[in-house]
N, C-alpha and C positions, 0 to 999 in steps of 0.2 A: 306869198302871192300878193300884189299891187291891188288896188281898189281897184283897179281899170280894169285888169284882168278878173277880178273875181266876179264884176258886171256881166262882163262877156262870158265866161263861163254860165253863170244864172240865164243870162238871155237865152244861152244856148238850149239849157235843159227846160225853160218854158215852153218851147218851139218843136221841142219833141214829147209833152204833156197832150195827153189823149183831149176830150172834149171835156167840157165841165162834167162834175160826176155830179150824182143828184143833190148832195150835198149844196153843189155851188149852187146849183140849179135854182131848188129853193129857196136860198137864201136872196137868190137876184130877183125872186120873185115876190118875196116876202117885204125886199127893201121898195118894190115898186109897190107893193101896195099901202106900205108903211108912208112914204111920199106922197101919195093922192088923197090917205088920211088926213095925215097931217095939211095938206095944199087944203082939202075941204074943211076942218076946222078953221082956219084962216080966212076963206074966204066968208064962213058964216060968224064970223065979227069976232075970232079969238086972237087974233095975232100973237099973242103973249105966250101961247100954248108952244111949247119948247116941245122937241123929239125924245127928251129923255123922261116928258113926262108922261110916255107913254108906257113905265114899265109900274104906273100905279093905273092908266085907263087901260087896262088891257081884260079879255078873259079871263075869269068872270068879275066886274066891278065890284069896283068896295063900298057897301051899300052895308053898315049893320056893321061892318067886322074890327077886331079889334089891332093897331098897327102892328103887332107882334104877330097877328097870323097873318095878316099883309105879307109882311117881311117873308115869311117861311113860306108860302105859296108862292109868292112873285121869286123865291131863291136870293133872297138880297137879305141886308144885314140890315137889324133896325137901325142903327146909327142912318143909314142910305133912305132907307124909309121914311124915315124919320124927317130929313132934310128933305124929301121930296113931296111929302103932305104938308111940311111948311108953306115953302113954294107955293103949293095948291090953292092951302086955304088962305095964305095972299092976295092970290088972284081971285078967290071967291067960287071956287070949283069945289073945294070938298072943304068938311067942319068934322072936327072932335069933336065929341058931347059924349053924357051920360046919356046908354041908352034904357030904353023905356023900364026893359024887366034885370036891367044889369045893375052892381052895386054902382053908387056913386063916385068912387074911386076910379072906374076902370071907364073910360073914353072910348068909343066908338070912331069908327069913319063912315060920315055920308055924304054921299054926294047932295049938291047944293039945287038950287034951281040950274044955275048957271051950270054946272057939272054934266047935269040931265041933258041941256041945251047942246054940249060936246059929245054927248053920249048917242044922241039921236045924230049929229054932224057923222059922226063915223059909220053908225048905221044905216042912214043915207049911203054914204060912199061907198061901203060893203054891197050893198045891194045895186046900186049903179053898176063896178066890177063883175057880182056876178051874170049881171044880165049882158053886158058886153061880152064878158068872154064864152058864155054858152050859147052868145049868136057867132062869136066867131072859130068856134070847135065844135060847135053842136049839141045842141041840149043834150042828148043820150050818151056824148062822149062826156060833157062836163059833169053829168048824173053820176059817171063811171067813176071821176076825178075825185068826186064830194067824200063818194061810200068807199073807196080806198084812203082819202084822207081821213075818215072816220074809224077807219079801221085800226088805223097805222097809230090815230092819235087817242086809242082807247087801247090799243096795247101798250102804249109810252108811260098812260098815264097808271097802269096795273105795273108794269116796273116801277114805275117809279116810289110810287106807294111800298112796296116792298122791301123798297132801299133805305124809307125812312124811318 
C-alpha cells in the first residue's frame, strides 16, 4: 500500500474514533497545567527552568533524599537522575551534600534557596488553577473532582507498591 494511501486510510479510522477517552482526557489536562507551571516559573525570574526538569520538581520534592531513591520513585534510571540534578545544581536549584545524620560517603539532594523560590512559583500556580476552575464548575463539583482524584490516586499508589 503507498504512503498516500496508508494516510488516507489512518485519517479515515481517526474520523470514526469515539471522543477522547479519559485517558486522553487527563493527559490534555495534565499538559495544561504542566504549561501554566512552567509559563509561571518563568515569569518569576527562572527562564532556565527546562520541562524536563520537572520529572525531579514534581510530588513529593527532593528535600533530604538520596539520588537513588529519586531515581526509583520519579521511575527513571539513575544514569537520567543523575543528569538531571547536574543540570539543577548548575542552575543553583538543588545541591548534593552529606546529610546531617548520614554517612559521609552517601550525598543527599536538597533543594537550594533558589529551588524553594521554584517550589513556591508552582504552588502559586496550583492554587491560582484551583481557584479558577472551582469558580468555573463549582466548588462542590470541583470538591467532587479532588476526592475522586484522591481516591483513584491512592489506589495507584497501593498497586503500585505491591508491584515493587
Amino acid at each position: 500500500m503507498s504512503t498516500h494511501k496508508k494516510t488516507k486510510v489512518l485519517a479515515a479510522r481517526a474520523r470514526e474514533l469515539p471522543d477522547p477517552s479519559f485517558g486522553a482526557l487527563m493527559r490534555l489536562t495534565w499538559q495544561h497545567v504542566r504549561h501554566q507551571m512552567l509559563q509561571a516559573i518563568h515569569e518569576a525570574g527562572f527562564p532556565e527552568f527546562q520541562d524536563a526538569h520537572f520529572a525531579v520538581f514534581s510530588y513529593p520534592l527532593p528535600d533530604g533524599v538520596r539520588p537513588s531513591e529519586l531515581a526509583r520513585h520519579k521511575k527513571m534510571s539513575r544514569q537520567a537522575i543523575n543528569y538531571l540534578l547536574g543540570q539543577l545544581e548548575g542552575l543553583g536549584y538543588v545541591e548534593r551534600r552529606a546529610g546531617e545524620n548520614a554517612d559521609a560517603d552517601r550525598r543527599l539532594v536538597y533543594l537550594t534557596a533558589r529551588g524553594w523560590q521554584i517550589a513556591e512559583a508552582i504552588f502559586a500556580c496550583l492554587r491560582r488553577l484551583q481557584r479558577e476552575w472551582a469558580q468555573e464548575i463549582g466548588q462542590e463539583r470541583f470538591d467532587v473532582f479532588l476526592d475522586v482524584l484522591r481516591q483513584l490516586a491512592g489506589k495507584a499508589q497501593e498497586e503500585g507498591s505491591t508491584r515493587q
